[in-house]
C-alpha positions as CSV (number, residue, x, y, z in Angstrom):
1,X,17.9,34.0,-10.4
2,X,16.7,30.5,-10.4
3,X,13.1,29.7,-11.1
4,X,10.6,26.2,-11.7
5,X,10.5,25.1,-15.0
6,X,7.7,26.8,-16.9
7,X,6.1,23.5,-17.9
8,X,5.3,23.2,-14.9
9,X,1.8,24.4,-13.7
10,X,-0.3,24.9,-10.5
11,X,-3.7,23.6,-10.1
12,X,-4.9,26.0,-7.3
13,X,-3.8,29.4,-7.2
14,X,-2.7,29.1,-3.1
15,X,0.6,29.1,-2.0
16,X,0.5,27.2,1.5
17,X,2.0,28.0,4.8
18,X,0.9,25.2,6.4
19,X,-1.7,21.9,6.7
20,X,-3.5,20.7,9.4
21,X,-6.4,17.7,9.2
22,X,-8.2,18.2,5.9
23,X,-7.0,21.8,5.3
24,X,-4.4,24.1,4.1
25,X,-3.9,27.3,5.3
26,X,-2.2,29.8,2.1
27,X,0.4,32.7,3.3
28,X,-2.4,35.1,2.9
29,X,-4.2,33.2,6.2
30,X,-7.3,32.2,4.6
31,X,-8.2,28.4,5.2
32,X,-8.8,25.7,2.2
33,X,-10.5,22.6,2.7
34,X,-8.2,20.3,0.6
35,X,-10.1,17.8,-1.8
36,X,-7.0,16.9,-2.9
37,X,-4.9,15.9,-0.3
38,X,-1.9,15.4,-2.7
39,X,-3.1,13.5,-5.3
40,X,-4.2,10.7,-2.9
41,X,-0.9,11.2,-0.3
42,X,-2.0,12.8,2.6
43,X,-4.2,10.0,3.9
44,X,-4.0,10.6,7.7
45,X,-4.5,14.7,6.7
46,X,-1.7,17.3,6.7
47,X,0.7,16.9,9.6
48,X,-1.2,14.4,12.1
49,X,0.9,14.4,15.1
50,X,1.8,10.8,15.4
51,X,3.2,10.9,11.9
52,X,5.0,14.1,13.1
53,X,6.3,13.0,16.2
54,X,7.5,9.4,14.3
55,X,9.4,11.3,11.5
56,X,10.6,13.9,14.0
57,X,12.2,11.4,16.9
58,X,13.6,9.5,13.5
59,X,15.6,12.6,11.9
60,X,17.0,13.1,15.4
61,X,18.6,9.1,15.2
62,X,18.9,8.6,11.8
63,X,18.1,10.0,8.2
64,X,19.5,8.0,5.9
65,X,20.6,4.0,6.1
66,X,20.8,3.1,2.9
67,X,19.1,-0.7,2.9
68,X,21.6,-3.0,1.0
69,X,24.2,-1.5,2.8
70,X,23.0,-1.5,6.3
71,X,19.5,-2.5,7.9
72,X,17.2,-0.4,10.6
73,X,14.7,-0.9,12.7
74,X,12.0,1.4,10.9
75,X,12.2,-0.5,8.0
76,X,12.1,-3.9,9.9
77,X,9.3,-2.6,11.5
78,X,7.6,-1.3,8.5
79,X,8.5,-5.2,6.7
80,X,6.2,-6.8,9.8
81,X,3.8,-4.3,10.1
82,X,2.8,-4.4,6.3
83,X,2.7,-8.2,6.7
84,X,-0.8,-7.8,9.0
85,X,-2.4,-5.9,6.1
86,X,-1.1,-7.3,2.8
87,X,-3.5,-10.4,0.7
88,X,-2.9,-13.5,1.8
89,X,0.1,-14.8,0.5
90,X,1.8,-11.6,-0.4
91,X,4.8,-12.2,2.1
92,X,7.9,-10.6,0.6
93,X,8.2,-6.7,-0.1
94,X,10.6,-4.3,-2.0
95,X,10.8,0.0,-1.2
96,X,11.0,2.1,-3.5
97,X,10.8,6.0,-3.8
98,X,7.7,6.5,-6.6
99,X,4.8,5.1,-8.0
100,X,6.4,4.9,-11.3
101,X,10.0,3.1,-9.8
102,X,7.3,0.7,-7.9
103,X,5.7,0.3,-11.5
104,X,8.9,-0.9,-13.1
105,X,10.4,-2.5,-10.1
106,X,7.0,-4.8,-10.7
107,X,7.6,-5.0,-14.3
108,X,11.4,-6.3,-14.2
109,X,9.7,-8.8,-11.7
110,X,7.2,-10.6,-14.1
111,X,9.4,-10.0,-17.2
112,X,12.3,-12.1,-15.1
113,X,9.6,-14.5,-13.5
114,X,8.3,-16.1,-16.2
115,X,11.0,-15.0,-19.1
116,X,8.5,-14.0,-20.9
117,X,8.6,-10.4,-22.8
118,X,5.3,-8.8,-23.0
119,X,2.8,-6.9,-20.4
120,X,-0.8,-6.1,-20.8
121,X,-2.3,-3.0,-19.4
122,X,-5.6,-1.6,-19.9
123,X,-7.0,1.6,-21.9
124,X,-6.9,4.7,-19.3
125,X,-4.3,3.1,-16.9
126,X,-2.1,5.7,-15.7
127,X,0.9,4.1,-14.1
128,X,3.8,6.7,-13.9
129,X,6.3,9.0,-15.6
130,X,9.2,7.2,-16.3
131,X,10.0,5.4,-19.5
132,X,8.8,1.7,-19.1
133,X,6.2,3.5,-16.9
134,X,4.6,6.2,-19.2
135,X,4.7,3.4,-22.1
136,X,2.3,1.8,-20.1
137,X,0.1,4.2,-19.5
138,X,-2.9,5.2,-21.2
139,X,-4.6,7.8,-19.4
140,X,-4.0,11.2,-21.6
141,X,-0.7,11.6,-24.3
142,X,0.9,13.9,-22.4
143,X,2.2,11.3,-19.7
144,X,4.2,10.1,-22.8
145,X,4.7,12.8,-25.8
146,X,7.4,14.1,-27.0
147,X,10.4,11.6,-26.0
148,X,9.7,8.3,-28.4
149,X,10.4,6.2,-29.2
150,X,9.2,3.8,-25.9
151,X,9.9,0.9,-24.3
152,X,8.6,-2.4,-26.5
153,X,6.6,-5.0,-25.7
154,X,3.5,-3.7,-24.2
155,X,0.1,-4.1,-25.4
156,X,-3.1,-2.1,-24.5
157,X,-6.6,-3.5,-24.0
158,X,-10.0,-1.9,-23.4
159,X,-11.1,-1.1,-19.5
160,X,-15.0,-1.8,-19.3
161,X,-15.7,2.2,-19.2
162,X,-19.6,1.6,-19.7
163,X,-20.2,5.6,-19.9
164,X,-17.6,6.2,-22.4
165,X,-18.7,3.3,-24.6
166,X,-22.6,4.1,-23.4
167,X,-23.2,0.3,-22.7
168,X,-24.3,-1.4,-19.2
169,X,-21.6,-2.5,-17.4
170,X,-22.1,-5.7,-18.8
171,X,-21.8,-5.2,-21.9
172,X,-18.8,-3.1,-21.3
173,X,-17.6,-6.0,-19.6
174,X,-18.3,-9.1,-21.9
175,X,-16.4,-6.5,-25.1
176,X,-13.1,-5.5,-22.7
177,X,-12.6,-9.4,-21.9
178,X,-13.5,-10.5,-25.8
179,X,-11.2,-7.8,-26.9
180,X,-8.8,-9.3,-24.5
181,X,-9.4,-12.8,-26.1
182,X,-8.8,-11.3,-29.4
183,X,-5.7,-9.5,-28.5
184,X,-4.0,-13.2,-27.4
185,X,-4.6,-14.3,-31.0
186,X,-3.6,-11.3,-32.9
187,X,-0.8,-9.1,-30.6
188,X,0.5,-10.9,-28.3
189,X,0.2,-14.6,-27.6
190,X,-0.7,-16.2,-24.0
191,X,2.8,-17.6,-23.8
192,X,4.9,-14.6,-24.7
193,X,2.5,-12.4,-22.0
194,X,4.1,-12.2,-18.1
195,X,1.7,-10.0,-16.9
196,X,-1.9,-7.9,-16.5
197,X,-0.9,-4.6,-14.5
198,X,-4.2,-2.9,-14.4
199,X,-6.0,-0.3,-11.1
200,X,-8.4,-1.3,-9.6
201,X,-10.3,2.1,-10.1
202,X,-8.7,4.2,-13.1
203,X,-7.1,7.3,-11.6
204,X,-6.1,9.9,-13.6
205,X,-8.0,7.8,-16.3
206,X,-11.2,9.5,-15.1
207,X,-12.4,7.8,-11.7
208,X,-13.4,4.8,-12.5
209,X,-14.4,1.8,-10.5
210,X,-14.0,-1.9,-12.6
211,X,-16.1,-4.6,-11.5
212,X,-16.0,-8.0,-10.1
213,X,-16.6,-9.7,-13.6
214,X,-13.8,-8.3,-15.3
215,X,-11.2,-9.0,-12.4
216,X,-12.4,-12.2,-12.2
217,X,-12.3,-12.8,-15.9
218,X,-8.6,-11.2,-15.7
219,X,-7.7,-13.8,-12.8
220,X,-9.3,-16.6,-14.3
221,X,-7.0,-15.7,-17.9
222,X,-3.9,-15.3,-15.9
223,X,-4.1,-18.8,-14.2
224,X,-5.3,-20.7,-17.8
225,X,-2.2,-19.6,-19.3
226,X,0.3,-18.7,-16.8
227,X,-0.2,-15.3,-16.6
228,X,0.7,-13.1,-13.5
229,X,-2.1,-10.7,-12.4
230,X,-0.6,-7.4,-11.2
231,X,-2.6,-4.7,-9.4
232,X,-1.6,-1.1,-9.1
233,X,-2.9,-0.1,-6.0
234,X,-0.5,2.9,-5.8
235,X,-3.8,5.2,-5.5
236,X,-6.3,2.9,-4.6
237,X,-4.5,1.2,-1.7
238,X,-4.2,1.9,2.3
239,X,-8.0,2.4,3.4
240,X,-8.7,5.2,0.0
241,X,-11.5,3.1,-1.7
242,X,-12.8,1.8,1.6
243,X,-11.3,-1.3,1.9
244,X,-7.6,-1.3,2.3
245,X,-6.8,-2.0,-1.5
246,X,-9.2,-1.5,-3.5
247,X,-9.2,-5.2,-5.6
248,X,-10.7,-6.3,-2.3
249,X,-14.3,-4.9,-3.3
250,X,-13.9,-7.8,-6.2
251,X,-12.8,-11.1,-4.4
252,X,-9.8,-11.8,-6.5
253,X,-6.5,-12.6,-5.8
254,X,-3.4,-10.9,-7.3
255,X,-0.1,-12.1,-7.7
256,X,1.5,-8.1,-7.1
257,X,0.7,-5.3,-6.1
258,X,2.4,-1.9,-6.2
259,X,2.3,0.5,-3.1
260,X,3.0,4.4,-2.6
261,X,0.6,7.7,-2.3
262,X,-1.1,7.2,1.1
263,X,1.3,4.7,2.6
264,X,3.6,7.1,4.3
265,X,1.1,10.5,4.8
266,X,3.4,12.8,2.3
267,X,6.8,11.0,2.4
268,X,8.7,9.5,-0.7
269,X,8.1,5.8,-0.1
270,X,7.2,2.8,-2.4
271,X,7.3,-1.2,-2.8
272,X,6.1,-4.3,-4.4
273,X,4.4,-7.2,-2.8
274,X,4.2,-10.9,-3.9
275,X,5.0,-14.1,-2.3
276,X,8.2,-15.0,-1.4
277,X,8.1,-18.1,-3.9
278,X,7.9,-14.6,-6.9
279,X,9.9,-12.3,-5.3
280,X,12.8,-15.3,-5.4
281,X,12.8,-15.6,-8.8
282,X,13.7,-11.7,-9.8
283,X,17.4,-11.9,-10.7
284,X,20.3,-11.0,-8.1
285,X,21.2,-7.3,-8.0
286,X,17.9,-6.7,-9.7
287,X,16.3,-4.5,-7.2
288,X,17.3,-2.1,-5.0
289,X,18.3,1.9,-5.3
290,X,20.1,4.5,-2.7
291,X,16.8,6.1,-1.5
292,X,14.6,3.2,-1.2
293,X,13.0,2.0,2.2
294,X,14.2,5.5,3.2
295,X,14.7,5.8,7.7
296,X,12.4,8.3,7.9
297,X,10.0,7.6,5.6
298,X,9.2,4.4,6.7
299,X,9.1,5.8,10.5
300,X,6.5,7.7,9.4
301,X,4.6,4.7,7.2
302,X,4.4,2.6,10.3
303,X,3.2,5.8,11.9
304,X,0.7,6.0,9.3
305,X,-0.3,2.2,9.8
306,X,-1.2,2.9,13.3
307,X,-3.1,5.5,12.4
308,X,-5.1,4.0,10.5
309,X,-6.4,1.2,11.9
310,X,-6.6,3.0,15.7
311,X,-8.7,5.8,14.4
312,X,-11.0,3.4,12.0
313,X,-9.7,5.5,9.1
314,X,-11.2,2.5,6.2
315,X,-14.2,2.3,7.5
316,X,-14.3,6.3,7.9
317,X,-13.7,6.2,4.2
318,X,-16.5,3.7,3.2
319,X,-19.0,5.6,5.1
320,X,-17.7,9.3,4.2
321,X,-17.3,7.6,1.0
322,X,-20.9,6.8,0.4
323,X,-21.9,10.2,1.8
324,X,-19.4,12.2,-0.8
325,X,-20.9,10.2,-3.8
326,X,-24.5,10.1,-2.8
327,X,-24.0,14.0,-2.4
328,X,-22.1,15.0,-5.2
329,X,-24.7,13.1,-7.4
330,X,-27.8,14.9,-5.6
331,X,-25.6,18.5,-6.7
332,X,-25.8,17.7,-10.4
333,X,-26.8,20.0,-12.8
334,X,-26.9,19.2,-16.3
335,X,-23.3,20.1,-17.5
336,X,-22.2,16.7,-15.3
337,X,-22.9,14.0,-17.6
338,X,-21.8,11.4,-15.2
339,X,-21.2,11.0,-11.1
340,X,-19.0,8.0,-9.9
341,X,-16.1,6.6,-7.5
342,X,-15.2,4.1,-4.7
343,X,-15.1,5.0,-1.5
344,X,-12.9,8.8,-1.3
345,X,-12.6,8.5,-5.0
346,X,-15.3,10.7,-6.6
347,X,-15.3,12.3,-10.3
348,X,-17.5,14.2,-12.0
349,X,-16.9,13.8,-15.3
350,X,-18.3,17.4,-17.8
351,X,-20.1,16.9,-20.7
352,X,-21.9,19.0,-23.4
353,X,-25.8,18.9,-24.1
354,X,-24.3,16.5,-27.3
355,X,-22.8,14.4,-24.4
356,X,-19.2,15.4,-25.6
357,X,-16.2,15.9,-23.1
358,X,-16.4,19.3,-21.6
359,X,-12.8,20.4,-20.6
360,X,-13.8,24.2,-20.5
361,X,-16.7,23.7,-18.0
362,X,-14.9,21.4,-15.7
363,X,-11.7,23.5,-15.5
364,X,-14.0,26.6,-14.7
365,X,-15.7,24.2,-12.2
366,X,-12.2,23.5,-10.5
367,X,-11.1,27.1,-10.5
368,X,-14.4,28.5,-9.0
369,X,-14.0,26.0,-6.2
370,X,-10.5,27.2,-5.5
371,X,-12.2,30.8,-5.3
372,X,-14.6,29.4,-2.8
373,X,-11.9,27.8,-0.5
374,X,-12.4,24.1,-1.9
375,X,-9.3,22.6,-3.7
376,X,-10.3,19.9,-6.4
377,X,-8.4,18.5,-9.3
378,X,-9.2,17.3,-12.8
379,X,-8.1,14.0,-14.6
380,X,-9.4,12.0,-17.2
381,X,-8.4,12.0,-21.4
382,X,-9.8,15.0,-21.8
383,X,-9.4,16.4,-18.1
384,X,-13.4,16.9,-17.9
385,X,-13.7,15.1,-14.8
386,X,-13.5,16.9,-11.6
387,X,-11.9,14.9,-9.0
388,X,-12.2,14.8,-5.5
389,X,-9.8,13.1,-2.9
390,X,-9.9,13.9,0.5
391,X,-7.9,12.4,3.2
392,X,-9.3,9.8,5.1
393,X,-9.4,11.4,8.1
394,X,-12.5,14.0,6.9
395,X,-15.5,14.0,8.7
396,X,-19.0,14.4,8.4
397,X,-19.4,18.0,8.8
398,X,-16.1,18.7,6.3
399,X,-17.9,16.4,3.5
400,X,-21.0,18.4,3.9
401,X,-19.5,21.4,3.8
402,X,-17.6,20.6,0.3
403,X,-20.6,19.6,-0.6
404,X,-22.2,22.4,-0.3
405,X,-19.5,25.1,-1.7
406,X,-19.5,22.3,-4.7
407,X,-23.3,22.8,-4.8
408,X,-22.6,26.8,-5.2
409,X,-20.3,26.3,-7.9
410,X,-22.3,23.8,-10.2
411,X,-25.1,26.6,-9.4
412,X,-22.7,29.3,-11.1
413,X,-21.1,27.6,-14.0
C-alpha cells in the first residue's frame, strides 16, 4: 500500500468531508469553524457558489490551454480584471502555480533587470520552499535544513520586530534601517544589490505588521541607488489585511509584487506584477511553465475578483479585522505575551513568566481549540504564536463566536 510521507504532519486532527462559508465539516459530521482557511487561500470561504459555478462551467469547456502555446479567454479576462486592482503602474503580469515559483519568477526578474547579483530580504521573511526560495527565507530553519548548500547571493537584514527586540517601534525602526545602512558598506554594496523582497506583514515569521517608516525608508533606499523594491504580497494581498495588498496601509510604491493564496479561493494560481517598462527587460524564454495561468484556475480567480468587491469582502475584513484583534487582546491571560495583526491577520504570540518563547503552551493552545471545534495554526521561529486567518467572508456573529471558544481555551491552558 501507498501512504503520505511521514514527514509530513497534520495541524488539526479532522479529516474533512466538506467546506461551506467559514467552516468544515469532518467525516464524523461535526462542524469546525475554520480559522485557518488554508493558510490564507480560501478568501471567499469554502466553496462559494460563484467560484463553483465559474470553475465548474470552465472544466466542462476547457481544462488545460497551456499559455505559450495557445491563449483563452479566462486568462485574458483574468489579465484585465487584475489591471482594475493592481498599484498604479503595475500594468504587465506573469501566472505561475505557487508562492515560491512567483518568488523566483520575481527574483530572475530583478537579477536580469538591473544585472546586478544580489537580493536583500529581511529577518523572519518566509518566502517559499523551493531552492532560491527557502534561501531567502528567514522565518524558522526548517523551511531550509538539510539540503545545503543554497543559492548565493542573498543577504538578510533585520525586520523592525519591536517585541522581539523589546524597543518601541521606533527604535526598532531607526536599528533595522541603520543595520540596513551598515549591511551596504560591509555585505553587499548598493550597486551589486537588484532588489528588497520583503511582506508587508511577516507570515509565518510570527504576524507581524511593519510600519510606514521602514517602507518608506526601504523606498526611499531603493530609488538613491537603483534599487528595485519588491513586495511579497502572496499572504497579505486580495482584501486579507484590509486593504487589497497590504503595502497599501504604508503609502509606498513598489516596483513588484508577488500574488497567490487568496487570489483564486483554493486553486493553484500565481504571478508577478510590475510595469510593462520591468517586465520587458526579463530575458526571452525566461518565464513561463506548463501549468501556469492554468483555464480553470483563473476562471475561478476572476470568479473570486467579483466576489470580492460585490460582496465588500476588504472592507468586511478591516472591520471584522478590528473586531478579531480588539477581542483576542481583551481574552489574554498571562501566558500571551503579546497580541497583534492587520486586518484578518491575528497572532498570539506564548511566552513564559521570563518572557521566553513558549512553544508547549501555544501548541496545547492550538490543539485544545481543535477539540473545541475552532481550527487555528501556529507560526513564528519558535512556533509560539497562534495564528488566526479566517476567510474574509466571516461575519460578526462567527468572529464572536471564535472569540469566545478562544476565550475557553486561554481559560484552560
Amino acid at each position: 500500500m501507498s501512504e503520505l510521507s511521514p514527514v509530513l504532519k497534520q495541524a488539526t486532527p479532522v479529516t474533512v468531508d466538506h467546506g461551506e462559508g467559514c467552516y468544515l465539516y469532518g467525516t464524523d459530521g461535526r462542524r469546525y469553524l475554520d480559522f485557518t482557511a488554508g493558510i490564507g487561500v480560501t478568501s471567499t470561504g469554502h466553496c462559494h457558489p460563484r467560484v463553483v459555478e465559474a470553475a465548474r462551467a470552465q472544466v466542462g469547456s476547457l481544462i488545460h490551454g497551456q499559455y505559450t502555446t495557445v491563449m483563452h479567454r479566462p486568462l485574458l479576462e483574468l489579465t484585465e480584471k487584475l489591471g482594475t486592482v493592481l498599484p498604479a503602474g503595475l500594468d504587465s503580469l506573469f501566472f505561475a502555480n505557487s508562492g515560491s515559483e512567483a518568488i523566483e519568477s520575481a527574483l530572475r526578474l530583478v537579477r536580469q533587470a538591473t544585472g546586478r547579483p544580489n537580493v536583500i530580504v529581511f529577518h523572519g521573511g518566509f518566502h517559499g520552499r523551493t531552492v532560491a526560495a527557502a534561501t531567502m527565507t528567514t522565518s524558522g530553519t526548517r523551511f531550509s535544513a538539510g539540503f545545503s548548500p543554497l543559492m548565493g547571493g542573498v543577504h538578510v537584514a533585520p525586520f523592525p520586530t519591536a517585541y522581539r527586540y523589546g524597543w518601541s517601534e521606533e527604535q526598532a525602526t531607526e536599528f533595522a534601517l541603520r543595520e540596513l545602512d551598515y549591511l551596504f558598506q560591509t555585505l553587499s554594496a548598493p550597486a551589486e544589490t537588484a532588489a528588497f523582497i520583503v511582506e508587508p506583514v511577516l507570515g509565518e515569521g510570527g504576524y507581524i505588521p511593519g510600519n510606514t517608516a521602514f517602507f518608506q525608508g526601504l523606498r526611499e533606499r531603493a530609488d538613491r541607488h537603483g534599487i528595485l523594491l519588491v513586495f511579497d504580497e502572496i499572504q497579505t494581498g486580495f482584501g486579507r489585511t484590509g486593504k487589497f495588498f497590504g503595502h497599501q496601509h504604508f503609502d509606498v510604491r513598489p516596483d513588484v509584487i508577488t500574488i497567490a493564496k487568496g487570489l483564486a479561493s483554493g486553486f493553484p494560481l500565481s504571478g508577478i506584477a510590475a510595469s510593462e517598462e520591468l517586465m520587458s527587460k526579463a530575458w526571452p524564454g525566461s518565464q513561463g511553465g506548463t501549468y501556469g495561468g492554468n483555464a480553470v484556475a483563473c476562471a475561478a480567480a476572476v470568479a473570486t475578483l467579483e466576489v470580492i468587491e460585490s460582496e465588500g469582502l476588504v472592507d468586511n475584513a478591516a472591520v471584522r479585522g478590528r473586531q478579531l484583534i480588539e477581542g483576542v487582546r481583551k481574552a489574554a491571560t498571562g501566558a500571551v505575551g503579546d497580541v497583534r495583526g492587520l486586518g484578518l491577520l491575528v497572532g498570539s504570540e506564548f511566552t513564559t513568566p521570563a518572557g521566553e518563547p513558549d512553544t508547549a503552551t501555544a501548541s496545547a493552545a492550538q490543539r485544545l481549540a481543535a477539540e473545541k471545534g475552532l481550527l487555528l495554526l501556529t507560526c513564528g521561529a519558535y512556533s509560539n504564536v497562534v495564528r488566526m486567518i479566517p476567510p474574509l467572508v466571516v461575519s460578526e456573529s462567527q468572529v464572536d463566536d471564535a472569540l469566545a471558544l478562544w476565550s475557553d481555551v486561554l481559560d484552560e491552558i
